[in-house]
C-alpha positions, 0 to 999 in steps of 0.5 A: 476479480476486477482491475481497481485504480488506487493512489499510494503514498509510499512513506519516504516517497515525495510523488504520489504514484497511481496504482492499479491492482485486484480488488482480489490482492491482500493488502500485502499485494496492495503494498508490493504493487505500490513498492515497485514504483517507489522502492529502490528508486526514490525509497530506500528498501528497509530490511526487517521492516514490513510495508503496511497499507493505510487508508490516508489520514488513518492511524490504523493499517488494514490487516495484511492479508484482507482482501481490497474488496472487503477493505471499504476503500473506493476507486482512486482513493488515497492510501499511504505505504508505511513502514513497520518493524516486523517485531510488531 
């Protein structure tokens, strides 16, 4: 368990926000510590969409419950916030 600093992206969000969470946090963590800084207040929250994490530039998100520490992604390292249906 250690404290590890990320840039998010949140989709919809025009500031990049700093984010410090646990490299022990699920991408789904990863998503809510990011949400808190974006969601309600310059993002509008999307009832039935989940909040998926991608490493920037990235088609792909990481699955949800994957721990930060067994993603690859360094300290400081920009991810993006996306929304998804969670018809997917």
């Amino acid at each position: 368990m250690a404290m590890f600093p990320l840039t998010a992206n949140f989709e919809g969000d025009f500031v990049l926000q700093l984010v410090a969470v646990d490299t022990e946090n699920t991408m789904d963590e990863v998503a809510q510590a990011a949400a808190h800084h974006s969601v309600g207040r310059r993002v509008a929250r999307r009832p039935g969409c989940a909040m998926r994490v991608r490493r920037q530039g990235a088609e792909q998100a990481f699955p949800r419950k994957q721990k930060l520490a067994d993603s690859g992604l360094k300290p400081m390292e920009c991810v993006e916030i996306v929304w998804e249906s969670e018809a997917r």
